[in-house]
C-alpha positions as CSV (number, residue, x, y, z in Angstrom):
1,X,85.3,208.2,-52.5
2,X,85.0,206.4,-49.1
3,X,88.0,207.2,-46.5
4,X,89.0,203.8,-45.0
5,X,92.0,204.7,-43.3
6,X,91.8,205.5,-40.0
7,X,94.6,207.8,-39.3
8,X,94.5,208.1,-35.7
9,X,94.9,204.2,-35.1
10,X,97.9,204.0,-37.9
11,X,99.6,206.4,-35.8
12,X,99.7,204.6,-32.6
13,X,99.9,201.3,-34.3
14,X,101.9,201.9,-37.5
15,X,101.3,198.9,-40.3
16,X,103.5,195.6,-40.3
17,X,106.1,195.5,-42.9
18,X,104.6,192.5,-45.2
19,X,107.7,191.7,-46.3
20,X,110.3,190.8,-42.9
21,X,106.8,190.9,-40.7
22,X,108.5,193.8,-38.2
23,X,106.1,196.9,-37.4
24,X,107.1,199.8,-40.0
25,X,108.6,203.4,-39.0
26,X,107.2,206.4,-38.7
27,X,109.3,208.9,-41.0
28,X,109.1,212.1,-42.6
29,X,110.7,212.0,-46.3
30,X,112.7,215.1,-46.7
31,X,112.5,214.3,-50.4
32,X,108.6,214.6,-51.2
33,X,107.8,216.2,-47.5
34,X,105.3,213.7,-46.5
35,X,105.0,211.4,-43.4
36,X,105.5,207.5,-44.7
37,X,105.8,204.2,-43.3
38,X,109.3,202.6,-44.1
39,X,111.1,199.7,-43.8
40,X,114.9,200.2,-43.6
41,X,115.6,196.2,-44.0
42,X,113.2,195.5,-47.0
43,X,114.2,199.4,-48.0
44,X,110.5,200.2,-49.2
45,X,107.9,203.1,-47.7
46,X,104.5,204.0,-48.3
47,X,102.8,207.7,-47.7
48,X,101.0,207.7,-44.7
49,X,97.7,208.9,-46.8
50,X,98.0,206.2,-49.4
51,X,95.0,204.2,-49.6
52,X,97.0,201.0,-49.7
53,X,98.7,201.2,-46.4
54,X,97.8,197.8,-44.7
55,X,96.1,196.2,-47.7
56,X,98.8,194.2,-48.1
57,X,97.4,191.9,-45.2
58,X,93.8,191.5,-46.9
59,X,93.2,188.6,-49.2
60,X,94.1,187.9,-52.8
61,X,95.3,185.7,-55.2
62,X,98.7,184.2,-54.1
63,X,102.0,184.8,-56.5
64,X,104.1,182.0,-56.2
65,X,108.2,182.3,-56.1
66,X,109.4,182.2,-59.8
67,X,112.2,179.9,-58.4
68,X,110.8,177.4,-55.3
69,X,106.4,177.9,-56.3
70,X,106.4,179.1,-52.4
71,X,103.8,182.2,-52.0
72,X,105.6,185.4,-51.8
73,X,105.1,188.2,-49.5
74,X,104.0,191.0,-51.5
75,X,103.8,195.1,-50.7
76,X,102.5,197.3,-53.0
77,X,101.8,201.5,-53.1
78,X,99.0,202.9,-55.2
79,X,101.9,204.6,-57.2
80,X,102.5,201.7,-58.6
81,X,105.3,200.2,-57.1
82,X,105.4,196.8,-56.1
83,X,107.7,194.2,-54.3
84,X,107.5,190.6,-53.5
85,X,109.9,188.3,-51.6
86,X,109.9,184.7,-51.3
87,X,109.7,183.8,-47.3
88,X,111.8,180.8,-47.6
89,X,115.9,181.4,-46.1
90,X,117.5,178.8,-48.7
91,X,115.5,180.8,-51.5
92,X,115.4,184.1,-51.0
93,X,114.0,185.6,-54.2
94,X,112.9,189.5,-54.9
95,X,110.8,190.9,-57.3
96,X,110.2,193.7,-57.9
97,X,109.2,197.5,-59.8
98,X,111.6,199.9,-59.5
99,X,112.6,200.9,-56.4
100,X,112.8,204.8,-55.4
101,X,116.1,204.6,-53.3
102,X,118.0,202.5,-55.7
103,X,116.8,205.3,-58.4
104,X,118.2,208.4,-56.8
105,X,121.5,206.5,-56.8
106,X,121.7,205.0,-60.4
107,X,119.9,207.7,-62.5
108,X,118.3,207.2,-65.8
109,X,119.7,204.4,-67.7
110,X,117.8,204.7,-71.3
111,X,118.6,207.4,-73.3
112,X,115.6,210.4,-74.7
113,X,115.2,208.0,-77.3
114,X,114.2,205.0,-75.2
115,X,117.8,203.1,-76.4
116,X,119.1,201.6,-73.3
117,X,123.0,203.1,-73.1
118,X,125.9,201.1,-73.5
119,X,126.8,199.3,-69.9
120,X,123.0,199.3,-68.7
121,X,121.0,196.1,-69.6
């Protein structure tokens, strides 16, 4: 497999959040102990050795806002997880997979069974 990411250049220029268009962080996660890329306002990260980092700025087919048809910003890990926002202020949509900081907080909501408990949709 071809290595695309140039390490040394993300580190003195760390990626654009695609989301609020502000350059990302440079973190460690305590968590998983891996340098990521983070965005505190948008609250997503991305290792520094995913394959995806700055992807989000290449080409591809355009996902419209489920509520106003404008194109959403998208960002996306190669873990799966994905979130897009709608740029517009009066709109302000989110969608999204589920989001690692939000799961550390709630914990699991289905049961072993796969029955969603009561008071969890």
């Amino acid at each position: 497999m071809k290595q695309d990411v140039d390490f040394n250049k993300l580190m003195k220029a760390p990626p654009r959040c695609p989301l609020c268009l502000a350059p990302m962080a440079l973190e460690y996660d305590v968590i998983r102990g891996i340098k990521v890329f983070a965005c505190h306002k948008d609250e997503i990260k991305i290792a520094v050795t995913d394959p995806l980092v700055g992807k989000w700025e290449e080409k591809r087919e355009k996902i419209p806002c489920p509520l106003c048809d404008t194109n959403m910003r998208v960002f996306f890990t190669s873990v799966g997880f994905m979130k897009a926002k709608c740029p517009k202020k009066t709109c302000g949509a989110v969608v999204k997979t589920s989001n690692v900081w939000e799961d550390r907080k709630a914990g699991p909501a289905l049961k072993l069974d796969g029955v969603a408990e009561e008071g969890h949709a």
